[in-house]
C-alpha positions as CSV (number, residue, x, y, z in Angstrom):
1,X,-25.5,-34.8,3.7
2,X,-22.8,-32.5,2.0
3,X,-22.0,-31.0,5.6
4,X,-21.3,-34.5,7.1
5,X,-19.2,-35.4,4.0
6,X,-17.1,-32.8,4.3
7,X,-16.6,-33.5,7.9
8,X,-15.7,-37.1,7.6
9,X,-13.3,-35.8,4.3
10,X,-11.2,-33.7,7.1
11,X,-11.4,-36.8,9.6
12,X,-9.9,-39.1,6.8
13,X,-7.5,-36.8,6.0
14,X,-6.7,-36.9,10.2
15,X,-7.1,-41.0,10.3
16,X,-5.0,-41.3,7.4
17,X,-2.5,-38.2,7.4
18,X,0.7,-37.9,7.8
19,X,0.8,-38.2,12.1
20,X,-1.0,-41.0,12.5
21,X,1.5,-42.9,9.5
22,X,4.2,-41.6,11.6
23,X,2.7,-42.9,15.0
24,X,2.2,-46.3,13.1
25,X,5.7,-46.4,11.9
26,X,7.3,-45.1,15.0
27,X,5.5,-48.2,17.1
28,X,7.1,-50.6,14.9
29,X,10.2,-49.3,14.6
30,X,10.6,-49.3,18.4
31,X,8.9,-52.5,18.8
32,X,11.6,-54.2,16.1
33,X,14.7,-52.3,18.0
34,X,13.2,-53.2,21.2
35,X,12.9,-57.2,19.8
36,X,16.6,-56.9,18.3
37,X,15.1,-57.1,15.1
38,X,14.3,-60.8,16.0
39,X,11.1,-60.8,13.8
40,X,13.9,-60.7,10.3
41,X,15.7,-63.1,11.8
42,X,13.8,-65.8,13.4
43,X,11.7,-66.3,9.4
44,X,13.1,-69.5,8.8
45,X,12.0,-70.2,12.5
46,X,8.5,-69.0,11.6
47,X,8.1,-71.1,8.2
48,X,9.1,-74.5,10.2
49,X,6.1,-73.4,13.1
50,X,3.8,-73.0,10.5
51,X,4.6,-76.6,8.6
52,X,5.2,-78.2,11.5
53,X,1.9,-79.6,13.1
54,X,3.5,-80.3,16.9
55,X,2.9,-76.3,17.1
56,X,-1.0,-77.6,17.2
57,X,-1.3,-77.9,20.8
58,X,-3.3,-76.2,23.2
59,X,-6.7,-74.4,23.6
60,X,-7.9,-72.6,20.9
61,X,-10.7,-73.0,18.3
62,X,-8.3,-73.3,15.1
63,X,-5.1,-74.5,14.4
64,X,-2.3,-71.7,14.3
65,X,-1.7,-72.0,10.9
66,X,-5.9,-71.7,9.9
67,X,-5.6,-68.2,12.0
68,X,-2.7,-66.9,10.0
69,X,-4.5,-68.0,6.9
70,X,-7.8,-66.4,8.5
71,X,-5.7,-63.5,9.2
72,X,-4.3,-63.3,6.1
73,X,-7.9,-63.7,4.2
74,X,-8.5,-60.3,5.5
75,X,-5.2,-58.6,4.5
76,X,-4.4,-60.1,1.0
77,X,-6.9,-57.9,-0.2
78,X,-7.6,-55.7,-3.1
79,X,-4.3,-53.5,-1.4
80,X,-2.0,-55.8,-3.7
81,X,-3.4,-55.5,-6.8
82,X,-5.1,-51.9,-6.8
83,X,-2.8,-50.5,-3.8
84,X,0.4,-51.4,-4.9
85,X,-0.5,-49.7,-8.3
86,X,-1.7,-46.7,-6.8
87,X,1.1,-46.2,-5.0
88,X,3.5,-45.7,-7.9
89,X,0.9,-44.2,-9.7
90,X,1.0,-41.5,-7.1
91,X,4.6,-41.6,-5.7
92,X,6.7,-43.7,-8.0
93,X,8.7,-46.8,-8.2
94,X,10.5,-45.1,-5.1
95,X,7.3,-45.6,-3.4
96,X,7.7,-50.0,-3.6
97,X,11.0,-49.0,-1.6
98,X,9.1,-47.4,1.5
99,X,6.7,-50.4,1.3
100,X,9.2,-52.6,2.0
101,X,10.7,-50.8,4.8
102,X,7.2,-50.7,6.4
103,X,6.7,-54.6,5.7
104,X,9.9,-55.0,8.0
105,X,8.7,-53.2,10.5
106,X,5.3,-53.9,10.5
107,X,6.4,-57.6,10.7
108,X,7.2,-56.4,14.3
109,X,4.0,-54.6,15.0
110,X,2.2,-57.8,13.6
111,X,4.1,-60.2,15.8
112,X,3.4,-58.3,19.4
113,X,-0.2,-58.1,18.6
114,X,-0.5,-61.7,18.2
115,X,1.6,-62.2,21.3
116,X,-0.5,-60.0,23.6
117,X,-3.6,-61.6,21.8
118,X,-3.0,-64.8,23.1
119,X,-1.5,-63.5,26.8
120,X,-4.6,-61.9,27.3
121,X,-7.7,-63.5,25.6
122,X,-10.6,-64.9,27.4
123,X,-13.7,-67.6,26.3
124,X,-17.0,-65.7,25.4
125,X,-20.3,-66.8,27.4
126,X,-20.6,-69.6,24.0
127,X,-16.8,-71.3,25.6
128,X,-15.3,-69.6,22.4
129,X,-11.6,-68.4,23.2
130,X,-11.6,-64.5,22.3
131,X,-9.0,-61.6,21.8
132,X,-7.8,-58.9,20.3
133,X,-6.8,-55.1,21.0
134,X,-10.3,-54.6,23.5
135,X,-8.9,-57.6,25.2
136,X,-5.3,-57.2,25.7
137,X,-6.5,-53.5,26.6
138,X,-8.7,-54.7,29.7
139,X,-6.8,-57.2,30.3
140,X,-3.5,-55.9,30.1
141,X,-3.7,-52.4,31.4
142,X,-6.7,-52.5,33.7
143,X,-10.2,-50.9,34.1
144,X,-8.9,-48.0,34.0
145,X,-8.1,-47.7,30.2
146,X,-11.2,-50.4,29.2
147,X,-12.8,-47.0,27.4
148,X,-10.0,-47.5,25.3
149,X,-11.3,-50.7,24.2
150,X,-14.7,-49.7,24.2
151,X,-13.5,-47.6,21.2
152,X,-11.0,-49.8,19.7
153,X,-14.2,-52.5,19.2
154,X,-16.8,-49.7,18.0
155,X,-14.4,-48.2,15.4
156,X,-13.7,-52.2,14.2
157,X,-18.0,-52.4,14.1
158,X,-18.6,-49.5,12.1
159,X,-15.5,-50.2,10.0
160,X,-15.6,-53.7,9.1
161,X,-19.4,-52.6,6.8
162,X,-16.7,-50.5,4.6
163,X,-13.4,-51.7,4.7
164,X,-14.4,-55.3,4.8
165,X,-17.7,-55.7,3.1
166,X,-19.5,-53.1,0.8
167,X,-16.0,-52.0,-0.8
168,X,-14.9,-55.3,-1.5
169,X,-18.8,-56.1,-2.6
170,X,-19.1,-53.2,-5.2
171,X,-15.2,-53.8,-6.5
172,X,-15.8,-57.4,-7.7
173,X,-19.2,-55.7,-9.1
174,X,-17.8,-53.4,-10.7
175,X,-14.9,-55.3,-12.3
176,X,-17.6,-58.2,-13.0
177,X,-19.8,-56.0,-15.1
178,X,-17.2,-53.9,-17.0
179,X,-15.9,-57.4,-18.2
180,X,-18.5,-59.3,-18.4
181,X,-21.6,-57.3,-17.5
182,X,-23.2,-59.5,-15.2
183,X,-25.6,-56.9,-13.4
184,X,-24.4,-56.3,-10.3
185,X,-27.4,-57.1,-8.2
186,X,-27.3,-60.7,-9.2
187,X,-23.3,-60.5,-8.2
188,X,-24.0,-59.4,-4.8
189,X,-26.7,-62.1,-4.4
190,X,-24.3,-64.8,-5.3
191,X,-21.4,-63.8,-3.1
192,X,-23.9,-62.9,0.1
193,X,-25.0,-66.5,-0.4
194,X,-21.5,-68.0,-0.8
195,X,-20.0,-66.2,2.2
196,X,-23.4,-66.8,4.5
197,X,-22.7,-70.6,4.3
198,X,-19.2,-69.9,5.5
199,X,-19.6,-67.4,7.6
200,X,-23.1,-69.4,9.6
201,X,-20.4,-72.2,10.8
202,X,-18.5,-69.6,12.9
203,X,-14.4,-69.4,13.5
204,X,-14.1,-72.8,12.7
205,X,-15.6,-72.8,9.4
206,X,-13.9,-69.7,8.4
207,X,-10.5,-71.0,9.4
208,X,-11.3,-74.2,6.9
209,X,-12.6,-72.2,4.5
210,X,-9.3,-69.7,4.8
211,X,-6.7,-72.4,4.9
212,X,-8.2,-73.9,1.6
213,X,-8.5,-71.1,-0.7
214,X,-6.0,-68.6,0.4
215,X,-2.8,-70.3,-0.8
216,X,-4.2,-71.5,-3.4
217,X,-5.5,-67.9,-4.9
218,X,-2.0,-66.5,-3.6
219,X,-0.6,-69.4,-5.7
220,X,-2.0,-68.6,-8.7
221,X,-1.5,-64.4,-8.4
222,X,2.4,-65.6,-7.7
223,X,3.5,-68.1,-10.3
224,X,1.7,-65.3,-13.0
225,X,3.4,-63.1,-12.0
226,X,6.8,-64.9,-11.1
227,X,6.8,-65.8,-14.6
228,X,6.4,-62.8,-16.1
229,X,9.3,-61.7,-14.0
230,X,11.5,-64.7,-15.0
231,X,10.5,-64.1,-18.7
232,X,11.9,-61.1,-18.6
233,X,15.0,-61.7,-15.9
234,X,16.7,-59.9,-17.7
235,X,14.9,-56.7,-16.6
236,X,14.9,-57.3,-13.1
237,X,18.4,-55.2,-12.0
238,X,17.3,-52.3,-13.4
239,X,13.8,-52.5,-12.3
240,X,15.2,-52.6,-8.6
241,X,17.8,-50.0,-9.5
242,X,14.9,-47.8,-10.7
243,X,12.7,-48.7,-7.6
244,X,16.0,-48.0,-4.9
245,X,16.7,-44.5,-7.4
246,X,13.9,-42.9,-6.7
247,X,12.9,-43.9,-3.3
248,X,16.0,-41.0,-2.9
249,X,15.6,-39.2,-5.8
250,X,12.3,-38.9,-6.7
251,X,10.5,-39.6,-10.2
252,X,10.7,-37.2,-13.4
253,X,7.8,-36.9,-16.1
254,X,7.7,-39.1,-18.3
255,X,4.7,-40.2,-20.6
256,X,1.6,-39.9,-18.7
257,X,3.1,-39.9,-15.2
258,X,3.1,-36.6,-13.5
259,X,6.2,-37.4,-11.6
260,X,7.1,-37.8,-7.9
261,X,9.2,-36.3,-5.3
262,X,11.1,-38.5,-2.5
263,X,8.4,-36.9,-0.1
264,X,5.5,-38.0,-1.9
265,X,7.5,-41.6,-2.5
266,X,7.4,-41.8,1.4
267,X,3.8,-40.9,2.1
268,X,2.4,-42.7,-0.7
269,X,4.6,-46.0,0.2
270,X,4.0,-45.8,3.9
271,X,0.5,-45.3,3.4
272,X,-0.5,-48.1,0.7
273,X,2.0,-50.5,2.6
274,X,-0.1,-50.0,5.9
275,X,-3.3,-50.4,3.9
276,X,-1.9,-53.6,2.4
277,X,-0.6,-55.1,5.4
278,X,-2.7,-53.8,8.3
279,X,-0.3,-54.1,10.8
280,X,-0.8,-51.6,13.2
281,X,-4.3,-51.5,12.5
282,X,-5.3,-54.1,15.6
283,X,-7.3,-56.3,12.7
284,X,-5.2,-59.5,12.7
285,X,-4.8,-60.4,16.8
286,X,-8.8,-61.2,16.6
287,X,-8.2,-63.9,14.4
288,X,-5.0,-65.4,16.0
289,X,-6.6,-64.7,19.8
290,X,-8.3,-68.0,18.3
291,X,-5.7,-70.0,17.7
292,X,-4.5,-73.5,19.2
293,X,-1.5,-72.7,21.4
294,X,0.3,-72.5,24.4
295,X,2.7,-70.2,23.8
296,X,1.9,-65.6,22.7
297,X,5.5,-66.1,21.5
298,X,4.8,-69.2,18.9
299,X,1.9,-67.8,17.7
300,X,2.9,-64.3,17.6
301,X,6.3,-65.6,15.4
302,X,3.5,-67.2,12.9
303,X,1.3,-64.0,12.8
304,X,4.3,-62.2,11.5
305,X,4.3,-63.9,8.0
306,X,1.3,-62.8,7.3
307,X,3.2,-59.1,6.5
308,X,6.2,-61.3,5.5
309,X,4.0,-62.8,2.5
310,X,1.9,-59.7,2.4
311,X,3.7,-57.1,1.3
312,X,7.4,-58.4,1.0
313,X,6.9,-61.2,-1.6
314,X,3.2,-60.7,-3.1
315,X,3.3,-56.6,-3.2
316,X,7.0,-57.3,-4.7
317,X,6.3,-59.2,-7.3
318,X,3.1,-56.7,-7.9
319,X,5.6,-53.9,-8.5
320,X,8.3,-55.6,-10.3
321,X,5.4,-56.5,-13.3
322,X,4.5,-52.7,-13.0
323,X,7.8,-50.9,-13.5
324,X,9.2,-54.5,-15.9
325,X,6.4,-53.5,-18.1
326,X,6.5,-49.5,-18.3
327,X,2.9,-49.5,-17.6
328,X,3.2,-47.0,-14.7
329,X,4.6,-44.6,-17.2
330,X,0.9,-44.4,-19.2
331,X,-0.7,-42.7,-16.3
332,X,-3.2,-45.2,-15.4
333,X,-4.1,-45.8,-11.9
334,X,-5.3,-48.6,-9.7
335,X,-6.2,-52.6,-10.8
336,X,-6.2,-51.1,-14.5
337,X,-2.7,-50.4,-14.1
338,X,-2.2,-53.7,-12.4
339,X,-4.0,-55.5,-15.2
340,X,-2.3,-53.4,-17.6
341,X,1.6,-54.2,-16.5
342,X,0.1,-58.3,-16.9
343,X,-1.5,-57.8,-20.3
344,X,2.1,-56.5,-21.2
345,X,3.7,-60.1,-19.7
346,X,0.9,-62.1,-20.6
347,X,-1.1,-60.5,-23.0
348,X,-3.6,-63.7,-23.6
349,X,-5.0,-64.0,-20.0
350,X,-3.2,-61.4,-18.3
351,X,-6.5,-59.1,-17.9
352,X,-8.4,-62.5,-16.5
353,X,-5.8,-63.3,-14.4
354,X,-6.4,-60.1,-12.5
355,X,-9.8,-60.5,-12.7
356,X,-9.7,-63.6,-11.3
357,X,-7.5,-62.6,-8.0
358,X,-9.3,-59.3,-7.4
359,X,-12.3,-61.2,-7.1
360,X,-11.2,-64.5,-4.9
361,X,-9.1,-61.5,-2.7
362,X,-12.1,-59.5,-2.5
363,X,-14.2,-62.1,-1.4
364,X,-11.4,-63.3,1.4
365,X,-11.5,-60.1,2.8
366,X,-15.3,-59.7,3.0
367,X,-15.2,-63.6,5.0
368,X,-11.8,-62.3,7.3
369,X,-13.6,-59.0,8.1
370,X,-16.9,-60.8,8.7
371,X,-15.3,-62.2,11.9
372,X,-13.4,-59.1,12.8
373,X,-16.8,-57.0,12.8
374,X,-18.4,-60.5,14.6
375,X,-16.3,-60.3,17.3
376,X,-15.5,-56.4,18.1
377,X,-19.5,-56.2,18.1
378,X,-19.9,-59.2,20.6
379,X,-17.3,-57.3,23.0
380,X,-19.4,-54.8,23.4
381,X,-23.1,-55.5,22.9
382,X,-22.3,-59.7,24.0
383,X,-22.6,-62.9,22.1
384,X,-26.4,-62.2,21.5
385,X,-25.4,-59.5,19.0
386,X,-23.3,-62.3,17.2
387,X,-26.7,-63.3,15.0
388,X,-28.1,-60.2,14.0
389,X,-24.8,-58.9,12.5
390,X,-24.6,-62.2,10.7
391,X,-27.6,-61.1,8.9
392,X,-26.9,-57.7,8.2
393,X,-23.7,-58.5,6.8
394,X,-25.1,-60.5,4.1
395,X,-27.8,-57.9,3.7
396,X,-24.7,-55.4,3.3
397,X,-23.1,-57.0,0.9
398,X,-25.9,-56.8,-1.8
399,X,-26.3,-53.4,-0.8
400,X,-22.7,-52.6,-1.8
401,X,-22.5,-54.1,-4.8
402,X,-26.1,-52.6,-5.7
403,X,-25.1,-49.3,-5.0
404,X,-23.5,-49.8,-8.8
405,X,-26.7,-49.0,-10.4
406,X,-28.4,-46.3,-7.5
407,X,-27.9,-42.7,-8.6
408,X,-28.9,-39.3,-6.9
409,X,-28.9,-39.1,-3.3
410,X,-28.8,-42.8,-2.5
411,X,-25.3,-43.1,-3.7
412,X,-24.2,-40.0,-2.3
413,X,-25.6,-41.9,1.3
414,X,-23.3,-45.6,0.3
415,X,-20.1,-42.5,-0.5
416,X,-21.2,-41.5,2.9
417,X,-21.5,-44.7,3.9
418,X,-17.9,-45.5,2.7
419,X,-16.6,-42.6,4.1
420,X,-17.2,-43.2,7.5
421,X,-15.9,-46.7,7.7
422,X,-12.6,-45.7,6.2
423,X,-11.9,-43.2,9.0
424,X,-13.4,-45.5,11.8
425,X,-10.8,-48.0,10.1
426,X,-7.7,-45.4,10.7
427,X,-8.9,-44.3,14.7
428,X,-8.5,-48.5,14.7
429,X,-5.1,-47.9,14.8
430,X,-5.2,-45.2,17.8
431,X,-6.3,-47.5,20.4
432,X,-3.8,-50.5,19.3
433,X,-0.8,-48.1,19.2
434,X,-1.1,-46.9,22.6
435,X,-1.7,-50.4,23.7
436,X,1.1,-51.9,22.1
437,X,3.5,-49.1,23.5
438,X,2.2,-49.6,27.1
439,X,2.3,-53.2,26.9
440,X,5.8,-53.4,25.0
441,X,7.4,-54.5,28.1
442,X,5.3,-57.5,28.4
443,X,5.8,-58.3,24.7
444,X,9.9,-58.2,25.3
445,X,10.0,-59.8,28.6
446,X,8.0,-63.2,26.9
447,X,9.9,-63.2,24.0
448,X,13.1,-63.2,25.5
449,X,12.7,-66.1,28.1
450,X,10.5,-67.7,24.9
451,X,13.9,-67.5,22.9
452,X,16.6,-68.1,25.8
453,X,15.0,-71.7,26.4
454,X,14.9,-72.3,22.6
């Protein structure tokens, strides 16, 4: 057990080192230059698709606006309340500046995965309309490379029990009993039960279910903390001067925080903005393979707000309560940070507003992920398998939240456990990447005759 710890610690530290952030930011960066940085630009284009319901038509299973929500159910995850905390905790303010750099660009890498989703996606043997990176990959570049996409969809299996279920299970345990110690096996039963009666009606149900309660918890988790930043407006120069400062400076000292350098601003920023977002990742084109639509280049302009809203304007606001409050300087880490900087704005429900989102979010992301891990397991073992993972999904998610209360060797097997889903989430990333690159042409050539008849 130790042995196969420590080699999965040295694959995590390959999955999520410093080569693989540089391959993810190099693929955006080339796909945004190659796009004329369209993706910034055409926003305002992208907010009047998603409100305007004439973008409904064509075959698909949702509308496009249910697969960005499904998309996003996924990503706004635990990432912008714990993430965004850890990464100034670890690289300071400076960190919040890299994050938004990577939002840019991953905007870019979001919005050619969508558009090569929908080129290339096919209907399962059930008449469903399926994509995603094991698609676009056989589809796209041939037999020749459909290994590639072999791996792309067993990485996504393995990795969608971690990423997308057991961790998100055990962290609304967790924060559930430390506040208001419900045991955690009778939390896991609850949400297993909740998320089987969405997850039984399939992509369609999910969409529904996705469109419903996303904005409304990213509405709440906004207007907390926008008014904690308009109560104290006052604060908000030098909180971006302290954010832009260090991203090139680094952080000194003080209190409880260790400090920074501009290196560790940069990993830790990159990093926790690709954990937040997932662009790059190949996660999000599932979802919007689904969508209703008969254009790659409409819905591949809507998929792009998901890292728009994401990480510019919910991980923003997230940061700006942080370094507004001081709380980063105490030396606390993660959601307590988080819920810290909000008891500070809004000390009578701050700590329940927190509680709150990190709870809906992690509950999103464990209904998102579900049909993630669905599909990348019905590429390869066929819509027979789609089922049985049903059902061990459910089972998993009392199993993660459980693992609370196991000791000894059991929880060193759900670390293990964790482990391994967290690297088979990074080598996601490999096959997507060199698809994306092989593919760009395809991705330029529709979006340019897309935008020249516009």
């Amino acid at each position: 057990m130790e042995a196969l710890t420590n080699i999965f610690s040295i694959l995590g530290g390959i999955a999520w080192g410093p080569y693989m952030l540089a391959f993810i930011g190099f693929t955006g960066l080339y796909l945004i230059i190659g796009l004329k940085f369209m993706p910034i630009i055409k926003i305002p284009y992208a907010l009047k698709l998603l409100f305007n319901k004439s973008s409904d038509k064509g075959k698909g299973e949702i509308s496009p606006r249910s697969a960005l929500f499904t998309a996003m159910s996924a990503t706004v995850g635990t990432g912008n309340i714990a993430g965004v905390a850890t990464a100034i905790a670890l690289g300071g303010p400076g960190a919040i500046f890299w994050m938004w750099i990577m939002g840019f660009v991953g905007m870019a890498t979001k919005y050619g995965e969508a558009v090569l989703a929908v080129k290339y996606r096919e209907t399962d043997s059930n008449g469903s309309f399926v994509g995603g990176p094991m698609y676009y990959i056989k589809n796209g570049l041939g037999d020749k490379w459909k290994w590639l996409g072999f791996l792309f969809a067993l990485f996504g299996t393995i990795a969608a029990f971690g990423i997308g279920n057991m961790v998100q299970s055990n962290t609304v345990a967790n924060q559930l009993q430390s506040t208001l110690n419900i045991d955690p096996i009778i939390t896991g039963i609850v949400i297993a039960s909740i998320a089987g009666l969405v997850i039984i009606g399939g992509v369609k149900r999910i969409g529904l279910f996705a469109s419903t309660l996303v904005p409304i918890m990213a509405l709440i988790y906004l207007l907390s903390a926008l008014i904690i930043v308009l109560m104290n407006i006052n604060q908000v120069p030098e909180a971006f001067r302290i954010i832009v400062d260090s991203a090139f400076n680094g952080s000194a000292a003080t209190g409880g925080f260790a400090g920074a350098t501009v290196l560790m601003a940069i990993r830790f920023g990159i990093a926790r903005g690709v954990f937040s977002n997932e662009a790059g990742l190949g996660s999000a084109p599932i979802a919007h393979a689904a969508a209703k639509t008969n254009s790659p280049v409409k819905q591949g302009t809507i998929a792009m707000l998901g890292t728009f809203f994401d990480t510019i304007i919910i991980c923003s606001l997230t940061a700006l309560v942080i370094v507004i409050s001081g709380a980063w300087k105490n030396g606390d880490n993660g959601a307590v940070l988080t819920s810290n900087a909000f008891v500070y704005g809004l000390p009578a429900i701050g700590e329940y507003i927190v509680t709150i989102c990190l709870i809906l979010f992690a509950f999103t992301t464990i209904i998102g992920w579900s049909y993630y891990g669905e599909r990348c397991s019905a590429y390869i073992f066929g819509t027979k398998a789609i089922k049985p993972y049903r059902i061990l999904w459910l089972i998993s998610i009392v199993l993660g939240s459980y693992s609370l209360e196991l000791g000894g060797s059991t929880a060193e097997s759900v670390n293990l456990i964790w482990l391994i889903a967290d690297v088979m989430n990074g080598f996601m990333a490999i096959p997507n990447l060199i698809a994306l690159v092989l593919l760009s042409p395809v991705i330029f050539k529709l979006s340019k005759e897309y935008f020249i008849r516009k």
